[in-house]
Each structure stands twice: as C-alpha cells, then as structure tokens.
TORGU-110472 format. One record per atom (N, C-alpha, C, O): x, y, z; residue in one letter. Coordinates in steps of 0.1 Angstrom, whole numbers, plus 5000, padded with zeros to 4 digits. Atoms other than C-alpha are relative to their C-alpha. Layout:
BEGIN
XYZa
...
//
This chain:
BEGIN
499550125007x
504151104992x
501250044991x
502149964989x
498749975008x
506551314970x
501150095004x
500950215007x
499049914991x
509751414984x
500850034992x
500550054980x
498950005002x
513451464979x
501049904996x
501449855006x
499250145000x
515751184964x
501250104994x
501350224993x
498649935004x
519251214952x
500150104984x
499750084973x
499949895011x
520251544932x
499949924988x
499049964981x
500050045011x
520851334904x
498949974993x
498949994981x
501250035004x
517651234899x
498750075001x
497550045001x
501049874999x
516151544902x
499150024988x
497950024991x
500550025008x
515051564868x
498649904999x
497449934996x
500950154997x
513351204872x
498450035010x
497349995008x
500950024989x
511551304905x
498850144995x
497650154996x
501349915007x
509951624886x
498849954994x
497749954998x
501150115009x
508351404858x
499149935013x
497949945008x
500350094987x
506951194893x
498750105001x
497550124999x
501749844988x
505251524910x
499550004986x
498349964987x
501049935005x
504151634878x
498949914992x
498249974984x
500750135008x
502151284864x
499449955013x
498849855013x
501050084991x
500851234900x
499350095006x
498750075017x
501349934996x
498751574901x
500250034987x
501150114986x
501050005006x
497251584870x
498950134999x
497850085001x
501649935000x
494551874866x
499249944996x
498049965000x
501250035008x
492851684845x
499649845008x
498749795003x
500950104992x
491951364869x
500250075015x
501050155020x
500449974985x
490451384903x
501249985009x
502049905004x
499950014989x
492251414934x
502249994994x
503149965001x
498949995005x
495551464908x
500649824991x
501649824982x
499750075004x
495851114898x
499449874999x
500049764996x
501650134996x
492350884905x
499650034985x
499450154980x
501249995017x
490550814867x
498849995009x
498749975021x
501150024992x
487050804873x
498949964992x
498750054984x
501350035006x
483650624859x
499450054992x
499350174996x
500849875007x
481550794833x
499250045007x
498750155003x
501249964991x
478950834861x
501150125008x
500950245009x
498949934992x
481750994879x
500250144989x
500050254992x
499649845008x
482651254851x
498750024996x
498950104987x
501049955005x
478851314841x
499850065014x
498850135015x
500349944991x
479051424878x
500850125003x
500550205012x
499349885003x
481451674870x
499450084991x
499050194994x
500549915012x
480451804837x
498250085006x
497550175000x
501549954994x
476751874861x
500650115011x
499850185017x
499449934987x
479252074886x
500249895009x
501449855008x
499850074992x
478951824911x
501449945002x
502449934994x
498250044998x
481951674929x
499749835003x
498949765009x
500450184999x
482851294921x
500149955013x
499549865017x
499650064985x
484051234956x
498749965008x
498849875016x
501549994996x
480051254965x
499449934993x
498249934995x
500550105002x
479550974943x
500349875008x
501449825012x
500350154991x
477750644961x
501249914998x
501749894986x
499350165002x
480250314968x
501450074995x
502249984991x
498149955000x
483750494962x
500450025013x
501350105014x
498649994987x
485050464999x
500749865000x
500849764993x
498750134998x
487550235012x
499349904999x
499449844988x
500550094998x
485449995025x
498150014995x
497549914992x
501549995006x
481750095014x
499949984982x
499250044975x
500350025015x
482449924975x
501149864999x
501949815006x
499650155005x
483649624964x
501250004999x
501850104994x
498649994997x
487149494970x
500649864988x
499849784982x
499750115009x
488949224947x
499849895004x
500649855013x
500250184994x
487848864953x
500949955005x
502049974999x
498850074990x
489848674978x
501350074999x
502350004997x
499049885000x
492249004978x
500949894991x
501949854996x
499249995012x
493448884946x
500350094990x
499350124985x
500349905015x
494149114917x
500749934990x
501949904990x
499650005013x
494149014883x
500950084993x
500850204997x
499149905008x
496649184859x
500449964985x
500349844981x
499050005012x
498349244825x
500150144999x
499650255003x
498849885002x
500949454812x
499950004989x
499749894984x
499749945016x
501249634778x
500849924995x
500849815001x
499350055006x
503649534756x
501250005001x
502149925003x
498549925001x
505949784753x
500350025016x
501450055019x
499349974989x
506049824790x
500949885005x
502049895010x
499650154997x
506449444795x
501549944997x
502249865002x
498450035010x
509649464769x
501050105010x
502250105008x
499049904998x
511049754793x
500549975010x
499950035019x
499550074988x
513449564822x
499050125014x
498250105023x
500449854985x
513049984844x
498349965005x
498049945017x
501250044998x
509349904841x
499449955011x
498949985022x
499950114991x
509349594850x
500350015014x
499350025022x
499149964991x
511549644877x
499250075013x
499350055025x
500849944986x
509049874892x
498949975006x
498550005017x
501750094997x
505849684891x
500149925008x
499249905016x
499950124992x
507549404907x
500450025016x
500249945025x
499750004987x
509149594937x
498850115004x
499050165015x
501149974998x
505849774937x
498849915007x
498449945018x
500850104998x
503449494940x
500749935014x
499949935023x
499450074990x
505949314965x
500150085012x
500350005022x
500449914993x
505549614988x
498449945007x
498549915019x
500950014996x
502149524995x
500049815004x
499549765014x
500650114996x
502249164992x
500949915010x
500649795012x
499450074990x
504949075017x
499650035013x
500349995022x
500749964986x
502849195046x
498749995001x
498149965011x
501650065003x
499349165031x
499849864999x
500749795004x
500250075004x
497648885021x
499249994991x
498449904989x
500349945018x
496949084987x
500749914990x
502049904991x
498850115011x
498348824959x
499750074986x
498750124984x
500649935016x
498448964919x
500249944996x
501049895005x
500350065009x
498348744894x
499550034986x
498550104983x
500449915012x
498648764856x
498349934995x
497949814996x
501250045010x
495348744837x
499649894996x
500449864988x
500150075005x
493848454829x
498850024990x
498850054979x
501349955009x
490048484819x
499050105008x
497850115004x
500549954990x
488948684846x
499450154995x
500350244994x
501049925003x
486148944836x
500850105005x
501150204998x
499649804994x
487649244859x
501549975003x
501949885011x
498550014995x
491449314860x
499950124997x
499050194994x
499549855001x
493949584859x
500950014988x
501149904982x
498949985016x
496249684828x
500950125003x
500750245005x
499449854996x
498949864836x
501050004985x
501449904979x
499649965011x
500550054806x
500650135003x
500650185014x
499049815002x
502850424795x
499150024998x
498549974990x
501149945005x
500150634798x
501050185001x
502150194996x
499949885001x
500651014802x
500550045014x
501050155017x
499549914989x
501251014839x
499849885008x
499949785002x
500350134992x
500450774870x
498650055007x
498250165011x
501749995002x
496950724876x
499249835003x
499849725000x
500950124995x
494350434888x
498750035001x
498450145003x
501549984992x
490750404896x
500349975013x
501449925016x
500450084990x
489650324927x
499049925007x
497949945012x
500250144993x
489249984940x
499649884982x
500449874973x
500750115007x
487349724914x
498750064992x
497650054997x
501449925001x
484849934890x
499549904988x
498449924983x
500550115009x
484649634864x
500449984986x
500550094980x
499150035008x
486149494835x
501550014996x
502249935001x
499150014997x
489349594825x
500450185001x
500250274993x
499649854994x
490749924842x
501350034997x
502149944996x
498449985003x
494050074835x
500650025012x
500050025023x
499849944991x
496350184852x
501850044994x
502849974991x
498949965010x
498950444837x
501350055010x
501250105021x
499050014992x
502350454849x
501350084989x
502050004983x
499349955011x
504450714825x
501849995005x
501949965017x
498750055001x
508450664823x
500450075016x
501350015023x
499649944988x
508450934855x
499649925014x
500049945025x
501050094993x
506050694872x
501149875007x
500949825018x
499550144993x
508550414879x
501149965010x
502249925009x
499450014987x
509050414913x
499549895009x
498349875006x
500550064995x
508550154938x
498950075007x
497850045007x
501649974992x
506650404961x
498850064991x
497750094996x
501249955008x
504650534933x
499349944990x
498349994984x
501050165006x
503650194914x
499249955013x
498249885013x
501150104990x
502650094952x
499150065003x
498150015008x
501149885001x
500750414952x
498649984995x
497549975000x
501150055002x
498950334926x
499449905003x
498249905007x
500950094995x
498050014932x
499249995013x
498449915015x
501050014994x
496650104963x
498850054999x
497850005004x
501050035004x
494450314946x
499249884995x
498049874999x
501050105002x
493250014929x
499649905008x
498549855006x
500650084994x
492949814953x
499450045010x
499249975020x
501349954991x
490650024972x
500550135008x
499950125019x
499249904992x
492550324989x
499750174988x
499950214977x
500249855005x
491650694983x
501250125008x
501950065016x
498449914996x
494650954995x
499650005014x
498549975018x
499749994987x
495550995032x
499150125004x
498550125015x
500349834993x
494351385032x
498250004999x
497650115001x
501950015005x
490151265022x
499850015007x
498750085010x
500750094991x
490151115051x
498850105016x
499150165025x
500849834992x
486751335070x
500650065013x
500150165018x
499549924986x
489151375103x
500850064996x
501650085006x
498549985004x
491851505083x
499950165007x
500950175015x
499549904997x
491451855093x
500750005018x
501650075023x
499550004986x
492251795128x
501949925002x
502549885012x
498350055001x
496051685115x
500850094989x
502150104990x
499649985005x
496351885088x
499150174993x
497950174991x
500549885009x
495652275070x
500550024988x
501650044983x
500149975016x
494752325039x
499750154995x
498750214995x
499949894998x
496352635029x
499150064980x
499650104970x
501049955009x
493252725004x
500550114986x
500250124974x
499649855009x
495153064989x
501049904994x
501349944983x
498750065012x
497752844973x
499249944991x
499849894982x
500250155008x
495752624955x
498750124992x
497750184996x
500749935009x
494352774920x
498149905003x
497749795006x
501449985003x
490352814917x
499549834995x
498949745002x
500250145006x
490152504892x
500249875007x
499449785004x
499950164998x
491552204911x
500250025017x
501049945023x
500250054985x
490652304951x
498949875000x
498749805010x
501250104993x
487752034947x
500849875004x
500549795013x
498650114998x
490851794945x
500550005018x
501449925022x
499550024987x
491251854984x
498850025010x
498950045022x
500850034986x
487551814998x
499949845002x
499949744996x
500050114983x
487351585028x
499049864995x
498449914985x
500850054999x
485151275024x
499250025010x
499550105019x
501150004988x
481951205044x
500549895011x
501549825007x
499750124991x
482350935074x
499049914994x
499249794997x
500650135009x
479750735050x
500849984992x
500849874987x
499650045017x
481850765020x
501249905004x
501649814996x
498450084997x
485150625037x
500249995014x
500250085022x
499550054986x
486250415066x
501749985000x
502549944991x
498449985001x
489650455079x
500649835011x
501649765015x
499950184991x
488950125099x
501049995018x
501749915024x
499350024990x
489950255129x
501650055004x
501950075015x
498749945002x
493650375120x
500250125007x
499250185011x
499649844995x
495350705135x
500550024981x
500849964971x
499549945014x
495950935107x
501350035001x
501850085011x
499050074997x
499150855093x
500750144986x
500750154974x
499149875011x
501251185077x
500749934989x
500749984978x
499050015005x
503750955064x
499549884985x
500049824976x
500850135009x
501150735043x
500750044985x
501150154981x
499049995014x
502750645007x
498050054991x
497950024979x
500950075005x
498850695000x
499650215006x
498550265007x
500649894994x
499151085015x
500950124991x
502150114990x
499549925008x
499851414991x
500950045006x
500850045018x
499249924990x
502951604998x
499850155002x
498850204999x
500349864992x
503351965013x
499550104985x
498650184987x
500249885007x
503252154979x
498949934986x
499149984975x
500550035007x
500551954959x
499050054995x
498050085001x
500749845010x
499052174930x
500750085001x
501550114992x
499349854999x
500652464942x
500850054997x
501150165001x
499249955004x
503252484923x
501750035005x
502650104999x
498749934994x
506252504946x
499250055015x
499849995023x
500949984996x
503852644969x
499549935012x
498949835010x
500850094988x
502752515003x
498350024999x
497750134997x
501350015000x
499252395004x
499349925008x
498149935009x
500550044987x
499052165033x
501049975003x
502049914999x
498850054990x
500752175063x
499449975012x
498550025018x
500350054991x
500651975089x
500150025013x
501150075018x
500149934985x
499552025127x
501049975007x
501150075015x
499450064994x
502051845142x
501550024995x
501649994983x
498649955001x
505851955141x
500849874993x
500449754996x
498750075001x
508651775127x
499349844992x
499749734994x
500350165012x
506551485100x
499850054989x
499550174987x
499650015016x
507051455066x
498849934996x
498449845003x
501250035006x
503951415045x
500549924986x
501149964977x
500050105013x
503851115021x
501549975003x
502150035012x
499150085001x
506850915016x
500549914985x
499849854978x
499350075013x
509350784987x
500649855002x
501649804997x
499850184999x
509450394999x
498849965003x
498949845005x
501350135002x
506250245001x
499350025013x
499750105022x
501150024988x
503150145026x
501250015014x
502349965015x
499150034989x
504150235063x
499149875003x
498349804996x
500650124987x
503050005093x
498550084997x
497949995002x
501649974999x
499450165089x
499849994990x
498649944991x
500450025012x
499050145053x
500049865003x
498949815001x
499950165002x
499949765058x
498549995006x
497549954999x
501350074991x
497149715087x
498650054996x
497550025000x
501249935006x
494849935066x
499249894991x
498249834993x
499650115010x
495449715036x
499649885010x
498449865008x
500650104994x
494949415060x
498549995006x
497749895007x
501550054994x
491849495078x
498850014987x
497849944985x
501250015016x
490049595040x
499649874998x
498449844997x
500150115008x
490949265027x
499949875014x
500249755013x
500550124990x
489949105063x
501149905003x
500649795006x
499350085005x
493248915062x
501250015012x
502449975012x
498449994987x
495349015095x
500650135002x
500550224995x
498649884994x
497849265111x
501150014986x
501249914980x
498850035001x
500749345093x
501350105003x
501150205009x
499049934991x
504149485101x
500350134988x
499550174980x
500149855011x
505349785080x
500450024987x
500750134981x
499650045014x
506149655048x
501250014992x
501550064981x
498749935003x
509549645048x
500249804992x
499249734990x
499650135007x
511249275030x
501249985007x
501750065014x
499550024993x
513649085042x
501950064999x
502550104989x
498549935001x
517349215048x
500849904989x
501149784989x
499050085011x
519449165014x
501450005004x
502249915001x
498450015000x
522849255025x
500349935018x
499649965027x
500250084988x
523749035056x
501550125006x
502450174999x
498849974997x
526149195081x
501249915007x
501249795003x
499250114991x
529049025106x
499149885003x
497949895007x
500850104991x
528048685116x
500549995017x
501649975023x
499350034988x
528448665149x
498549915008x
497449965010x
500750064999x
526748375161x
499949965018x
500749985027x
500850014987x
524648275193x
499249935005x
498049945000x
501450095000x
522648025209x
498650065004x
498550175010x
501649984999x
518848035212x
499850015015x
500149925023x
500849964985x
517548155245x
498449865004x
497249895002x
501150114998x
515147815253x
498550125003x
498650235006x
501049914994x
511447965259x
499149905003x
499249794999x
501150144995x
508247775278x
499449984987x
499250074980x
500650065012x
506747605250x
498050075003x
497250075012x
501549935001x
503347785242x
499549994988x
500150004978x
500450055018x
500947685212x
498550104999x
497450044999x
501549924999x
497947975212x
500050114991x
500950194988x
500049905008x
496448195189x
499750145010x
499150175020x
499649854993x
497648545194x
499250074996x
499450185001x
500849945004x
494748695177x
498449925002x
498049814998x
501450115001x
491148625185x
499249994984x
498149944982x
500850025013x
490248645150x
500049914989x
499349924979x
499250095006x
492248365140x
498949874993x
499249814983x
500650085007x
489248115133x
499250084984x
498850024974x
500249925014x
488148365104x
501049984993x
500649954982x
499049985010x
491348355088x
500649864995x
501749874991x
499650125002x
491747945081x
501050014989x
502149974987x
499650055015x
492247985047x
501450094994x
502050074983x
498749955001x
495148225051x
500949935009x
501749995015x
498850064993x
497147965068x
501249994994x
502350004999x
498450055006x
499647885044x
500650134987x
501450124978x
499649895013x
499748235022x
500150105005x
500550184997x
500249934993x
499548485050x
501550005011x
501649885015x
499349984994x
502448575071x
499850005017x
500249925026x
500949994986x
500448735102x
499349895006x
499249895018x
501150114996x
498148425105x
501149875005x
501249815016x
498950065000x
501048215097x
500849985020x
500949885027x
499749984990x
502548355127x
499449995013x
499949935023x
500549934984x
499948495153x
498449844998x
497749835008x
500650084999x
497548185146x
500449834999x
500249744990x
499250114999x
499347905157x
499049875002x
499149784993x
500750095002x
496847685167x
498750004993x
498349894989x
501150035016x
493947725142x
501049944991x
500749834987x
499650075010x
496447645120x
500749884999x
501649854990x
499050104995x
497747335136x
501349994992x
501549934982x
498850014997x
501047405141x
500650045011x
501550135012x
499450064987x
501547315176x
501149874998x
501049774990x
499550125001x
504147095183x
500449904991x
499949904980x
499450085012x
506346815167x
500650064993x
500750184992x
498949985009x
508846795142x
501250095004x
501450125016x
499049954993x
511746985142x
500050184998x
499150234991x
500549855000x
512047375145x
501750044996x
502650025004x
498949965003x
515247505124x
500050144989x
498950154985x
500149895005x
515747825105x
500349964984x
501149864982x
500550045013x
515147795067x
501150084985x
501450044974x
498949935006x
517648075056x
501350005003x
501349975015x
498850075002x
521348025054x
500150185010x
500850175020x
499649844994x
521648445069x
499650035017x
499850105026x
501349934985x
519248435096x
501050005017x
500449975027x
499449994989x
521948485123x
500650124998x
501450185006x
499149835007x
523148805106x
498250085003x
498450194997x
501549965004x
519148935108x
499449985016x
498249935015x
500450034987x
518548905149x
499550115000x
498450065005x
500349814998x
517549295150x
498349984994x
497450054996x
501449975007x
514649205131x
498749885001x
497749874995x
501150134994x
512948895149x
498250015002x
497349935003x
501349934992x
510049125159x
499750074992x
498750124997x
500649965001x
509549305133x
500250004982x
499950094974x
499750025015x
510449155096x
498849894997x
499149805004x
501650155001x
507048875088x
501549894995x
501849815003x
499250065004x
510148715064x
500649935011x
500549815013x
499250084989x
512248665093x
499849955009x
500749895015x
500450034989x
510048605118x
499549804994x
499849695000x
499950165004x
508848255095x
501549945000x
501949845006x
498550115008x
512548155078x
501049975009x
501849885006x
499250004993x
514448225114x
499149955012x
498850035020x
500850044987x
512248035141x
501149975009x
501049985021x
499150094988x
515247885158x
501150155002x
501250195013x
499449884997x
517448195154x
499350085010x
499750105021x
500649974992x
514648365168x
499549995011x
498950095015x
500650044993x
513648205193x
498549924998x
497949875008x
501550045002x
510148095178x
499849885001x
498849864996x
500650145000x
509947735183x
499149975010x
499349995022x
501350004988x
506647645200x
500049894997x
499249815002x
//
C-alpha cells in the first residue's frame, strides 16, 4: 500500500510509512479492544481473538457509518480535503454512505493522533480513528476506513502464503506476530482472488526498515497501492455490506477531452435484471449505483419517458461507458443505455 510518489514529497511519504506501522499497535496500524490487549499482555496473539474477521463480526447498520471530526482537524482545509476524497473512494462504487453524527450510540471520530490507525469494523461506542498530518492521503484515509469498516490487511488473509513470502529474517523478534495469517474461521475473503495491489495490502519493506520482508510469488506486481480501493476491494466492500458488484473505484472524469461528437448506436430494447440477486437489493434502488444499473426491472425502470444524458461532458467520456458507475447512470444516451 505504500509506495513511491513525487520526489518532492518524499519527506511527506516517510511520515505515511512510518504512522502506518506502528510497533506499538497490531498489524502496524489496527487499535485494539482491552480484551484484545489483555490478550497480549497474557502472550497471546489478538488476531486469535473471537468475531474480528471480515465477515464473522458485526458490520455498520444499513452500511452506514456514523462520524465526527475533531476540531482542530475540522478547521484544517489538507485534512479535510483528505477525508472527503477518502470516504468518496469507497462510496462511489459501494453502497457504504457516512454521515455526520447525530445521536447514534456507535460512531467513528477521526482526529491528529500520532499516526494512522483504526479499529476494526464496529467494536461500539465511539472509536477513533487517528490520522497524523503524514496520514493525509486519499489512499491512506481510505485505508483506514476500511479498517473500520470491517477489513483486516490483504497479507492476513489464511491463503496468503500461496501469493506471497514472508521473508521472516528481516523482520525484528518484537513485531513478527504483526504478519501471522488468519484462520479460515477468523476471516472470509468472500470468494475474491488475492489482490497484491489491495489499498488494504502492506508494502514490500513493512517493519523492516528499508528491508524486504514480503515478496511476492508472482513477477512484475506492486504490493499495496497510493490511490485507493482496486476493483476487488470495491466487490469485497460490496459483498460485506451485501449491496452489489462494483467497478474499481475510480470517480468520474474531471478534465473532459476533444469533443468530438457521435450518434448513439440504436440497441434492441431489453428491460432485465442482470443480477440474480437483484430482489435482495430493493432498497438500494435509488442510492446504489450497481443495482441502479444491473437491476433494471426490480427497480422498475423499464421503459417510458425519455432517455437523455444528465451531464453536459458525457460525449468527451465514451471510453468509460463500461467501466465508470458515474458514467454509466449520467450518460445513458451517450452510452447507449436506454432500455
């Protein structure tokens, strides 16, 4: 997850690596329960505490998350700035929504803490979630929040060895427990291939100092990533929160290029849900993208009315008919999508 960005910001990207491993929390950058650290202070390893996998513990009600923000972070535009294209990472392809606080018993609080850091998933009342000045990156605000919202690192995951070696001699005495495996009870991967490039997976020299400490089986991939959820983090993220496919979590194209314009290719008119799972998902009809899309008739919208594109660009944005959620609603007629 932590790479290379521009020289200039080299400084910046240090502060990053070194507030998202931590010696002193689990797995470099997971807080954890007092049940959780009385499982340390006994030897034991927290990872082997009950109800912390993906899906075997409680997820946020109607994949909402509650939130507030500090003060001082709230007053800071950079902050800001990061939370929002953080959060919008996930929720333009999920049908994850966050929302500030109202009175809601269990939220998250994100604040300047000392480094970047989350629990994981929903452990009850109000949880932090520290995000220090090196912290404010889009891919590493969406980081954390996927710890919170239920996601444990890419490398837990119990098939991992069969993608990846963990080169043991690098990694000091004190913080190897930070790289054992889950059980197949503790964590479901829901079916996914394991995904090198997860914003949710350590990079090559984590702990080590500089130091390779896992490398991967497979030639020529880059472990973790400095932009956000791929396409498998999204559909990960989607099948948790039960809520659909989605595409790879990109947003819609800001800079438009040449117009060069084109008529619509007519298509046979077809009104059918593209997923059979589409009667589960009613209630994501009008906040969901995927459903939006691939559940055409649960959500009656067959037929009638008129079928025109919604954005003033969407003829500059054809490249991406198939694989933007934005463009595929705002460009129906560009696209071709009128059913």
């Amino acid at each position: 997850m932590i790479g290379v960005i521009l020289f200039a910001l080299c400084g910046f990207a240090l502060a990053a690596d070194k507030g998202m491993y931590d010696p002193n929390l689990f797995q470099g950058d997971i807080m954890l329960t007092s049940d959780q650290k009385a499982a340390i202070r006994s030897g034991g390893d927290p990872s082997l505490m009950p109800g912390r996998a993906t899906v075997n513990k409680p997820v946020w009600p109607n994949a909402v998350l509650p939130y507030t923000i500090d003060a001082t972070l709230a007053n800071d535009p950079r902050g800001m700035a990061a939370i929002r294209a953080g959060m919008k990472l996930w929720t333009d392809s999920t049908c994850v929504r966050f929302k500030p606080r109202t009175n809601e018993r269990n939220y998250a609080h994100f604040y300047i803490g000392g480094g970047c850091s989350s629990y994981v998933g929903p452990v009850g009342g109000r949880q932090m979630i520290s995000l220090a000045r090196g912290c404010w990156q889009q891919s590493i605000v969406s980081h954390e929040i996927g710890h919170c919202l239920g996601f444990y690192h890419e490398q837990s995951r119990p098939d991992r060895d069969n993608y990846v070696e963990i080169i043991w001699a690098n990694i000091p005495q004190g913080v190897r427990f930070n790289f054992n495996k889950m059980t197949v009870s503790q964590i479901d991967s829901l079916g996914t291939p394991y995904d090198y490039a997860s914003v949710m997976h350590y990079d090559r020299t984590a702990f080590g100092s500089g130091r390779e400490t896992i490398r991967p089986k497979k030639a020529g991939v880059t472990l973790g990533n400095r932009r956000g959820p791929t396409g498998i983090d999204i559909r990960q993220m989607n099948l948790l929160y039960k809520c659909g496919g989605g595409g790879g979590g990109t947003t819609a194209p800001v800079t438009p290029g040449p117009v060069t314009p084109a008529p619509p290719t007519p298509r046979p008119p077809t009104c059918v849900d593209k997923d059979n799972r589409c009667t589960y998902w009613t209630s994501y009809c009008n906040s969901n993208n995927y459903v939006k899309t691939n559940c055409l008739r649960t959500c009656g919208r067959c037929g009638g009315g008129s079928c025109s594109d919604k954005d003033s660009r969407c003829r500059n944005w054809t490249s991406y008919c198939r694989s933007n959620s934005y463009v595929m609603m705002n460009c129906k007629k560009t696209c071709n999508m009128c059913y």
